[in-house]
C-alpha positions in Angstrom: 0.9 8.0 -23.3 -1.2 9.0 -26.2 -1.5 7.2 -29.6 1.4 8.8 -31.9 3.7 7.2 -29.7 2.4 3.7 -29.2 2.4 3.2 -32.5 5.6 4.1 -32.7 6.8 1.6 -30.4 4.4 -0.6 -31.5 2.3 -0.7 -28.7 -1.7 -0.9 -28.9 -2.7 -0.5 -25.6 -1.3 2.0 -22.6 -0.4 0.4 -19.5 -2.7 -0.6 -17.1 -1.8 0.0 -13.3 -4.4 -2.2 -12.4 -2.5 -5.4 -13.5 -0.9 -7.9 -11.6 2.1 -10.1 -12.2 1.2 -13.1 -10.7 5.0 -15.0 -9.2 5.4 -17.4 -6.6 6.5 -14.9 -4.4 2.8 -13.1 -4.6 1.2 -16.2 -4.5 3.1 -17.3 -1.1 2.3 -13.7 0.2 -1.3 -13.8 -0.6 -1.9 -17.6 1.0 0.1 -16.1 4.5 -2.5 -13.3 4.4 -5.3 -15.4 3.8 -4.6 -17.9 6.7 -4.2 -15.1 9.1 -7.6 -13.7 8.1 -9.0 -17.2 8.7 -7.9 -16.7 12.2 -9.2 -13.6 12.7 -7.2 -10.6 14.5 -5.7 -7.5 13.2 -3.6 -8.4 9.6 -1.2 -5.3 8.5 0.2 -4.9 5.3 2.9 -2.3 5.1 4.6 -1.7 2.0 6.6 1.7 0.2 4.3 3.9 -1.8 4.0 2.0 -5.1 4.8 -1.2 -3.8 1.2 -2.6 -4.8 -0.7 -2.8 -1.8 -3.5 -1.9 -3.0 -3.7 -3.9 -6.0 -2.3 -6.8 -3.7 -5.7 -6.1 -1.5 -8.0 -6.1 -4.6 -6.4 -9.7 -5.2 -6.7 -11.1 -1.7 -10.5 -9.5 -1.4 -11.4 -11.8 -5.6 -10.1 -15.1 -4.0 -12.0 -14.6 -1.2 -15.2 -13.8 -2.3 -14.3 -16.9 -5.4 -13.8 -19.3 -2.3 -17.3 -17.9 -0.5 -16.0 -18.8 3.2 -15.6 -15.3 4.3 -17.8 -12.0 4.4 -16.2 -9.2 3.2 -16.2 -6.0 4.2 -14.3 -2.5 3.4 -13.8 0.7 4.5 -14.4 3.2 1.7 -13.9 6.6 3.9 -10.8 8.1 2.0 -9.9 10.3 4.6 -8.3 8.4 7.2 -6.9 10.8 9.3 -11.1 11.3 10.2 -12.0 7.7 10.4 -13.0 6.5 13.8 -14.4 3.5 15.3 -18.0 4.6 14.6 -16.6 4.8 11.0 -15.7 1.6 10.9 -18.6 0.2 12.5 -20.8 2.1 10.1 -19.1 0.4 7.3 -19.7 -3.2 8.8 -23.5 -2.4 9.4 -23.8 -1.4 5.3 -21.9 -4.5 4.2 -23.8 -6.9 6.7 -27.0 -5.9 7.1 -29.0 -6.7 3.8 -32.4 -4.9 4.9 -33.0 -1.7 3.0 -34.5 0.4 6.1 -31.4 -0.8 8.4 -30.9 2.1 11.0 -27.5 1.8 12.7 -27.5 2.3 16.3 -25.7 5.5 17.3 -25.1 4.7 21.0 -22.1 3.4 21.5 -23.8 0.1 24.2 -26.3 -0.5 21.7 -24.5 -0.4 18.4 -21.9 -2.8 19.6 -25.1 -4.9 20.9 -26.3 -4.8 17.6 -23.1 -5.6 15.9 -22.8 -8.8 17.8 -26.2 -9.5 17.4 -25.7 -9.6 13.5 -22.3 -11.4 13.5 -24.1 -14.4 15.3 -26.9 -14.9 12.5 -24.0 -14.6 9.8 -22.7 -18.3 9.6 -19.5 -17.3 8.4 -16.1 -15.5 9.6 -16.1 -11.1 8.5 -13.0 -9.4 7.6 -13.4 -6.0 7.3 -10.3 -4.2 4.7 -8.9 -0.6 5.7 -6.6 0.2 3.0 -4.1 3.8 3.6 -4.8 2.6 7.7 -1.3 4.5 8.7 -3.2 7.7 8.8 -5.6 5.8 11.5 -5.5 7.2 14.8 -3.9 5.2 17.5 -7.4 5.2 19.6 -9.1 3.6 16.7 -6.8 1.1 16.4 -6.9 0.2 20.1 -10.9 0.5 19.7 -10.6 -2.0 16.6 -8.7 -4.7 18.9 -11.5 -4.7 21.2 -13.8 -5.0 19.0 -12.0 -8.2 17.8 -12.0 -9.2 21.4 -15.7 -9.1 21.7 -16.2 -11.0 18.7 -13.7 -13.4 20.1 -16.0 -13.8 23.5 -19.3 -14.2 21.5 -17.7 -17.0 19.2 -17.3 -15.0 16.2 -14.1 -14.3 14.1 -13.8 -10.9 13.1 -10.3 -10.3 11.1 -9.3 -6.6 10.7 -6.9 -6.3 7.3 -4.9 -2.7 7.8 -2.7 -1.8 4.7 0.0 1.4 5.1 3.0 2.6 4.4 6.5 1.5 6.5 5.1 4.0 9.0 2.5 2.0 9.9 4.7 -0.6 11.0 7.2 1.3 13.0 3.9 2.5 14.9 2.5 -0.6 15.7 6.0 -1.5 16.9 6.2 2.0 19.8 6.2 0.6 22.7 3.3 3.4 23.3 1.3 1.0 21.0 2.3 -2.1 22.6 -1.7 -3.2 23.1 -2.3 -3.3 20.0 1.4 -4.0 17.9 2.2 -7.2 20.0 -1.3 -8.8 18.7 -1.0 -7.7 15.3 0.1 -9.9 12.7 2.5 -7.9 10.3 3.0 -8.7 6.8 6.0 -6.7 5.0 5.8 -6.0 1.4 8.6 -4.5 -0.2 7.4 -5.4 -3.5 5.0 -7.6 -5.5 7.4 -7.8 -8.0 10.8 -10.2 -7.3 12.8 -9.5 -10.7 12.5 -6.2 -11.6 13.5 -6.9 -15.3 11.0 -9.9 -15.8 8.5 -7.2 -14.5 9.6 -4.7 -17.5 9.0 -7.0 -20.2 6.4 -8.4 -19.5 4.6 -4.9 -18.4 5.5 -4.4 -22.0 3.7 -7.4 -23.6 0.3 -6.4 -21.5 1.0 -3.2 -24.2 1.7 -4.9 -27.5 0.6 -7.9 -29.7 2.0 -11.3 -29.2 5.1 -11.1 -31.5 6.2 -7.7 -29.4 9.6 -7.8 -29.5 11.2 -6.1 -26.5 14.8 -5.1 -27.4 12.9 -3.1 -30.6 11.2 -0.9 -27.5 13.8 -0.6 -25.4 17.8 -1.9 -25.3 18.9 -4.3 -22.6 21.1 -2.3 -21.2 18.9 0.2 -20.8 15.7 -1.7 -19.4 18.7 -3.3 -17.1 19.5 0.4 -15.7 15.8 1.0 -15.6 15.2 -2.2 -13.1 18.2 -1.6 -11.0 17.6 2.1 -10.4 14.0 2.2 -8.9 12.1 0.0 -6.3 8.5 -0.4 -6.5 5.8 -1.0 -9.5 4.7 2.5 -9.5 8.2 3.6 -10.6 8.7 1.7 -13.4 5.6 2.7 -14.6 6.0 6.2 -14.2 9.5 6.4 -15.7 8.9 3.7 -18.0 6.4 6.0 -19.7 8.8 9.1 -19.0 11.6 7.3 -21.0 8.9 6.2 -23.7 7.8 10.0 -24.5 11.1 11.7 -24.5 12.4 9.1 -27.1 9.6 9.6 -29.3 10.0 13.2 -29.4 13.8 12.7 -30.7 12.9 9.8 -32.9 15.3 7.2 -31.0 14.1 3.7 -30.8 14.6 2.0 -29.0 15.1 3.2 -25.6 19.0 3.6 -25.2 20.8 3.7 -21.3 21.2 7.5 -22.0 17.9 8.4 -22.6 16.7 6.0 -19.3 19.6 8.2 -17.7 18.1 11.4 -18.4 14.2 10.8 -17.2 15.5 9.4 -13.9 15.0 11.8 -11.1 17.9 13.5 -9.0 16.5 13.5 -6.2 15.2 9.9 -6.7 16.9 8.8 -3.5 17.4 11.5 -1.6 16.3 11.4 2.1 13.1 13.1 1.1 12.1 11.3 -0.9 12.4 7.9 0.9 10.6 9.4 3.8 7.7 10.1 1.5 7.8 6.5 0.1 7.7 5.4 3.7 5.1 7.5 4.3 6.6 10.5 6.9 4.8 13.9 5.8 6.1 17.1 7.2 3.4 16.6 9.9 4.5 13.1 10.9 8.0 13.5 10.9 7.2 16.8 13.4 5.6 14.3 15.6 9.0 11.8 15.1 11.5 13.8 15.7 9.4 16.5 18.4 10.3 19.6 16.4 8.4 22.2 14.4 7.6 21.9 10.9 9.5 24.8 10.3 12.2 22.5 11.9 11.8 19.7 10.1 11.7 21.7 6.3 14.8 23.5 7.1 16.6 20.1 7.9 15.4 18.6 4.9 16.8 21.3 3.1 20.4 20.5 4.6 20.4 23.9 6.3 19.5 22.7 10.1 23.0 23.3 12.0 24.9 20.2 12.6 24.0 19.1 16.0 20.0 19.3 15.6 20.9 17.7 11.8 22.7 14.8 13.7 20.0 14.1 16.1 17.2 14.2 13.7 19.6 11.7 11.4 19.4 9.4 14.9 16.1 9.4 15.0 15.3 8.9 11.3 17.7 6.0 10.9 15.5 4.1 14.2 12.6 4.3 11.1 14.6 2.0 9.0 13.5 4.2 5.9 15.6 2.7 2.5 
């Protein structure tokens, strides 16, 4: 959103996505997570695309580093699908281990020897944070648990906090994964944000000086169709600023329903597109529904005859995908 039309709005400032709109319902959210951590175990957060995970995270990790009972640690890799347990482990040697010529043991016997070794001179519980986890592979989830289980024996809570999309979920939950699902604690978030509209404005006021008036940016009605059309805070942003541009460039302020009307996607809730916000790629859904990718594009496209179409629409609705 560049400068011509924040002034015209009256805005100062582009938004932020960074923010975080800070309810009752967030609050309770974050305190549930924060006990289970203090417990140790695997903690999953699964939440749509754009729901805020990831800014929910970045929250969870401030307060516990402001209270100081708990040792953070993250996993920074950003390919997941790669990420193993050695990974992982390599992440809680760099975040532990404070000596600068630290070499981590590559042996599998002695690096978990040497993991232990360092959890019992740390006086204080370790949760290591794996944020996009539902691209982790199931054996490094099954490893993760037993890592938590060794801890466990040697006296040490270790907490594991997984964050993914819907798909995460619905993979701890296969009975295939039953090892390590029925000892994970799973926290859904469908969205930070409880009143869509509330979340508008006030997105809005982050943007403008005190006395910002919000029905001079955009008309009830219209930030009322806005709210009730979409889902997550990555949405509103996105189209928010859509809405914001296309009436600059035809000099309407503010924001009328049409204009909102016209930025909105088609396709916005077509099967495709809640898949994606679940987080089913071509790949994944391949996996799901035991077909080819050139199976699974074809259906997509509606063009799959209608007894494969129907059994793939079986399978998908068992995802609970909205």
């Amino acid at each position: 959103m560049n400068i011509e039309i924040m002034s015209f709005f009256g805005l100062s400032k582009p938004f932020n996505p960074s923010l975080f709109l800070e309810t009752e319902h967030s609050g309770k959210f974050i305190e549930n997570v924060k006990a289970a951590i203090y417990q140790g175990g695997i903690i999953a957060i699964t939440g749509m695309v754009g729901s805020g995970k990831t800014t929910l995270l970045r929250k969870i990790q401030e307060q516990l580093t402001e209270e100081k009972q708990i040792i953070i640690s993250r996993s920074l890799s950003t390919d997941k699908r790669r990420v193993t347990i050695g990974t992982l482990y390599t992440a809680l040697f760099l975040d532990l281990v404070k000596e600068k010529n630290f070499q981590a043991p590559t042996q599998p016997e002695k690096r978990e020897r040497k993991l232990l070794e360092i959890l019992k001179k740390n006086d204080k519980p370790v949760a290591l944070f794996i944020d996009e986890a539902h691209d982790l592979h199931s054996q490094t989830l099954i490893s993760l648990k037993r890592l938590i289980e060794l801890s466990q024996d040697n006296g040490k809570t270790l907490a594991v906090v997984i964050a993914g999309h819907p798909k995460l979920k619905n993979d701890l939950r296969r009975p295939t994964m039953e090892e390590v699902g029925a000892r994970v604690q799973i926290f859904t978030l469908d969205s930070l944000i409880d009143n869509k509209v509330r979340y508008c404005e006030w997105l809005l006021k982050q943007c403008g000086p005190k006395d910002l008036k919000i029905q001079d940016v955009i008309a009830v009605e219209a930030l009322e169709l806005l709210a009730n059309s979409l889902i997550t805070p990555l949405q509103i942003n996105y189209y928010l600023i859509q809405a914001l541009e296309k009436a600059y460039l035809t000099g309407t302020k503010p924001i009328t329903a049409d204009i909102i009307q016209s930025v909105l996607s088609l396709d916005i809730d077509g099967l495709e597109a809640k898949l994606a916000r679940n987080g089913y790629t071509i790949a994944s859904l391949s996996e799901v529904l035991n077909a080819k990718a050139s199976e699974v594009k074809t259906f997509l496209r509606g063009q799959l005859t209608s007894g494969k179409a129907n059994g793939f629409n079986q399978e998908i609705n068992k995802l609970g995908v909205f």
